[in-house]
C-alpha positions as CSV (number, residue, x, y, z in Angstrom):
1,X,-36.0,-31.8,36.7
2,X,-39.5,-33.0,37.6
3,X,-41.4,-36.1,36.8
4,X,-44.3,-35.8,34.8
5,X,-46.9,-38.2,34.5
6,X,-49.2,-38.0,31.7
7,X,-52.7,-39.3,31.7
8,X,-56.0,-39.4,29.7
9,X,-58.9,-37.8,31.2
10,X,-60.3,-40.9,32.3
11,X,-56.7,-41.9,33.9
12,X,-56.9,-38.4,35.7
13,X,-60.3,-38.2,37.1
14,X,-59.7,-42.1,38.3
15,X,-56.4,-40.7,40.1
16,X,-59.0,-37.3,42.0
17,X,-62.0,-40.2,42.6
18,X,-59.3,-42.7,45.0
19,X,-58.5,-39.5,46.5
20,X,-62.0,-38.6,47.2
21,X,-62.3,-42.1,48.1
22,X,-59.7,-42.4,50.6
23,X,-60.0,-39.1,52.1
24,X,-64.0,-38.7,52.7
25,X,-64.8,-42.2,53.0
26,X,-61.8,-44.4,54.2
27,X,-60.3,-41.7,56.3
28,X,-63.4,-41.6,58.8
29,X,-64.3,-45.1,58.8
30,X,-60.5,-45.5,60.3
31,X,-61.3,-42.5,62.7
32,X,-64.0,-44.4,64.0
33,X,-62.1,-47.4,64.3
34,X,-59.4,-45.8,66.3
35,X,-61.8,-44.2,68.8
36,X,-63.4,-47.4,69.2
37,X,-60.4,-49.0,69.9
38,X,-59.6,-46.7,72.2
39,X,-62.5,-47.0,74.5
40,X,-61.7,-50.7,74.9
41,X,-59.1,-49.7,77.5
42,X,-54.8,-50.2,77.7
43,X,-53.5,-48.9,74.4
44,X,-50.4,-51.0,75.3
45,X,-51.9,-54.3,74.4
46,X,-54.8,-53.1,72.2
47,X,-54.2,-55.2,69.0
48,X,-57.3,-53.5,67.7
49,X,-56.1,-50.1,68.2
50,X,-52.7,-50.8,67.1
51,X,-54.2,-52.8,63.6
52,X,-56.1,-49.5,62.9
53,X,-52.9,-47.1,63.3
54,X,-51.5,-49.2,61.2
55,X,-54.0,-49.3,58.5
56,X,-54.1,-45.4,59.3
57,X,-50.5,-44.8,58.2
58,X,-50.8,-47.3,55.3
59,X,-53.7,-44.8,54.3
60,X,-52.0,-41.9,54.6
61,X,-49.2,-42.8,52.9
62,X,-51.4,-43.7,49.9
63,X,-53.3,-40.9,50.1
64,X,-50.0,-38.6,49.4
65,X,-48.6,-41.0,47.3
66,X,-51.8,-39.8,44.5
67,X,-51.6,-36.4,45.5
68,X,-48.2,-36.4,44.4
69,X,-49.0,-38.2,41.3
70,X,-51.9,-35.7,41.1
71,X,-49.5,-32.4,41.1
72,X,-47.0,-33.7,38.7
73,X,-50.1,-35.2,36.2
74,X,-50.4,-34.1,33.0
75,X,-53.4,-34.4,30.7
76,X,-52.8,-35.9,27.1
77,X,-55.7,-35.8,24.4
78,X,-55.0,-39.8,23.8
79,X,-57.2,-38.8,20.0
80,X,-54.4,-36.7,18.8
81,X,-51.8,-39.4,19.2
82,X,-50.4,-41.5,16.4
83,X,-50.4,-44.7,17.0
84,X,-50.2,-46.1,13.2
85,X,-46.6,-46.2,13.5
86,X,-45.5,-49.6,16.1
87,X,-41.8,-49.2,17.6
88,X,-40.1,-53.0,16.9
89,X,-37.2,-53.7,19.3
90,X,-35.0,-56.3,17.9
């Protein structure tokens, strides 16, 4: 049985805008960063380089993280929910 996560429309377009984020702005700055990083020489003791794979594969990893979220999202019409009624745990 799958997951679901439900969110409002606001909660959903915030989830597809870090996507957007990550993939068509953080994703190229990184790029660039790796290339520079690259043209300063020995990969083997490039700590620049080696900081920006890092970050890289943090990013990535983030990236499917939400579009996993995204694919199992659910969107819930938060007006049509009755909240009058509070659940007390004792």
């Amino acid at each position: 049985m799958s997951k679901i996560n439900y969110y409002t429309e606001e909660g959903l377009q915030d989830l597809k805008d870090e996507i957007e984020q990550l993939e068509r702005i953080e994703r190229p700055k990184l790029s660039a960063l790796i290339g520079a990083a690259i043209d300063l020489g020995d990969l083997s003791e490039n700590a620049e380089y080696h900081a920006a794979k890092e970050s890289q594969g943090l990013m990535e990893a983030r990236i499917s993280k939400l579009k996993n979220e995204l694919s199992i999202a659910r969107l819930i019409d938060d007006s049509k929910l009755d909240t009058s009624k509070a659940l007390i745990l004792s």
